[in-house]
C-alpha positions in Angstrom: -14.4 -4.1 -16.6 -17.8 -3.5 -15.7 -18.1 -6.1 -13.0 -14.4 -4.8 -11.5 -16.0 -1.1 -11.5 -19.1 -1.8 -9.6 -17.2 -4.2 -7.3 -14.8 -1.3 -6.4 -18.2 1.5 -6.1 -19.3 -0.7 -3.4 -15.8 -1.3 -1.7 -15.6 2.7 -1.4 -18.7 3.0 0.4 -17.4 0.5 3.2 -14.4 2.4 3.6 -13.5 4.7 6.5 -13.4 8.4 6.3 -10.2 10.2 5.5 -8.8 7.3 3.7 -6.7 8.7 0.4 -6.7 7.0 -3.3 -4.2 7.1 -5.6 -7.0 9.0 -7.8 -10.9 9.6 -8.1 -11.4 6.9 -10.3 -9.1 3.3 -10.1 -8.3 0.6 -11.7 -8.1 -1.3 -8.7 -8.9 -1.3 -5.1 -8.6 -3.6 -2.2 -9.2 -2.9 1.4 -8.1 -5.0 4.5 -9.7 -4.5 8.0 -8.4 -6.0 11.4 -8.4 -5.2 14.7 -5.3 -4.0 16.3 -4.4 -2.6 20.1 -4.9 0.9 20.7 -1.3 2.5 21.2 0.2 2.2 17.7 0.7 4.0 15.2 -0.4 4.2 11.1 3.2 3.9 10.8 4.2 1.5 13.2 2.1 -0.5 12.0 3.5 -0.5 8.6 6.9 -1.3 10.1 5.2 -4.6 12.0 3.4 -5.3 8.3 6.6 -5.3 6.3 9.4 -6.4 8.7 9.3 -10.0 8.5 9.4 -10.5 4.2 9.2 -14.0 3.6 11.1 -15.8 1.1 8.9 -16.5 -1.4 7.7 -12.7 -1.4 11.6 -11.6 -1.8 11.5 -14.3 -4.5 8.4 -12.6 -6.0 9.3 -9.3 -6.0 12.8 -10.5 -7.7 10.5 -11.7 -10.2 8.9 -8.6 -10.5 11.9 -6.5 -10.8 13.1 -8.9 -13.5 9.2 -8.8 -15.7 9.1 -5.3 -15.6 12.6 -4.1 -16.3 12.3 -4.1 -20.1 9.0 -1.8 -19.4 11.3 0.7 -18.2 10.3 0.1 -14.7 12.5 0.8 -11.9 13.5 -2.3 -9.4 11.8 -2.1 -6.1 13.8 -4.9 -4.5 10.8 -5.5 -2.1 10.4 -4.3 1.7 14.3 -4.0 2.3 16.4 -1.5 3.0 14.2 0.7 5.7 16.2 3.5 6.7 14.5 4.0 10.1 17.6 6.5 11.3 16.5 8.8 8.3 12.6 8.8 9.1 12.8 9.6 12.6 14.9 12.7 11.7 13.0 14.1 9.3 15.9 13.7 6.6 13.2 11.6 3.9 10.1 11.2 3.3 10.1 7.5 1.5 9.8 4.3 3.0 10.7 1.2 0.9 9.5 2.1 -2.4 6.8 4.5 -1.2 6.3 8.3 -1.2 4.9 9.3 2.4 2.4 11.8 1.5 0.4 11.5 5.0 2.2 10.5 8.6 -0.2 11.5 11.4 -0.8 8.6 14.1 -3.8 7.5 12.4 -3.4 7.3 9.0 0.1 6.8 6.4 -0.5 7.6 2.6 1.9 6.2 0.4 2.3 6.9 -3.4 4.2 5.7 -6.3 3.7 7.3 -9.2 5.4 6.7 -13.1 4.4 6.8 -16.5 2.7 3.1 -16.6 0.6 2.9 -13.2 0.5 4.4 -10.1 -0.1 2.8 -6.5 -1.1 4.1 -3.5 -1.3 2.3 0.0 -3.3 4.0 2.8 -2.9 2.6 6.8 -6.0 3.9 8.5 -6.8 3.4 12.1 -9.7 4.1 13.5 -12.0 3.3 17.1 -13.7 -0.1 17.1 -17.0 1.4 18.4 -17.7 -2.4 19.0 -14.8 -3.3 21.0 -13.5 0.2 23.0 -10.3 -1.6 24.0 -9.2 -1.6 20.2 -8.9 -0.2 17.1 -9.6 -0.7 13.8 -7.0 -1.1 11.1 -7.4 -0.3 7.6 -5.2 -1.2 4.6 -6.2 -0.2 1.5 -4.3 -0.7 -2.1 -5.6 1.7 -5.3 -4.1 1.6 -8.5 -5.1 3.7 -11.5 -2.9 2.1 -14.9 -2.2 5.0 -17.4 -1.3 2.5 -20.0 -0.8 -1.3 -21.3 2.4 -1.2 -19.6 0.9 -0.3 -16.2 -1.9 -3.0 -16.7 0.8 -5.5 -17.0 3.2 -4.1 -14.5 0.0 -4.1 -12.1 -0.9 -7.7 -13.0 3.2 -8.6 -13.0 4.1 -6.6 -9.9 1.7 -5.4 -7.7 -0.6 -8.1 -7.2 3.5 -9.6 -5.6 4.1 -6.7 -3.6 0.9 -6.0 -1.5 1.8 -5.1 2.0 2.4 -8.7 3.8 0.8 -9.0 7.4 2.3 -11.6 9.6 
């Protein structure tokens, strides 16, 4: 527990500014870095990130769904059903299983938030001061567990449901 808390002190101070957390303190943090061209989005980028699942990621997440139901945990059915129609009008703010909390160009919060765990998934772009022609992209994953439950759904289902990058 020790080891995991100093491992994520140091991960926070390599991260960008205006990234979001799912809380002050978590249980778990990873963050992915890559570069990426300069005209796209925090959200396109998402949509390029989770468009192609792959089978044995559906297969996981079944898996999931399946490990977690007798928690009381709702099924998440993986990176299906993205109801693009509805985001570009306004009409929700979810994608997937996600909460959008933040949408600007350069950065996409999402949350999700129950009475085991919650998750949150922050796209940040920002300049590549070393290389003008692109831009840095940021992926980070927190997770603060409120229970037992939420330590096993975590180690059950989140750990299978990281945001896949082709």
């Amino acid at each position: 527990m020790i080891n995991r808390q100093k491992t994520i002190s140091k991960m926070l101070i390599e991260l960008p500014d205006n990234v979001t957390l799912v809380a002050e303190k978590s249980d778990y943090l990873d963050c992915q870095k890559k570069e990426i061209c300069k005209n796209i989005t925090a959200y396109e980028t998402y949509k390029v990130m989770t468009s192609n699942q792959p089978e044995w990621l559906r297969m996981l997440f079944n898996l999931r769904d399946v490990l977690v139901k007798p928690a009381g945990v709702r099924a998440i059915q993986g990176f299906t059903n993205l109801d693009e129609d509805k985001y570009k009008s306004g009409q929700i703010n979810t994608v997937h299983f996600f909460t959008i909390t933040e949408d600007t160009a350069d950065k996409l919060t999402l949350i999700v938030k129950d009475s085991h765990l919650d998750v949150c998934v922050c796209v940040r772009i920002t300049e590549n001061t070393s290389n003008p022609t692109k831009n840095l992209l940021y992926l980070v994953a927190s997770v603060r567990n409120h229970n037992f439950w939420g330590a096993f759904v975590y180690v059950a289902g989140f750990s299978t449901s990281s945001v896949y990058c082709p």
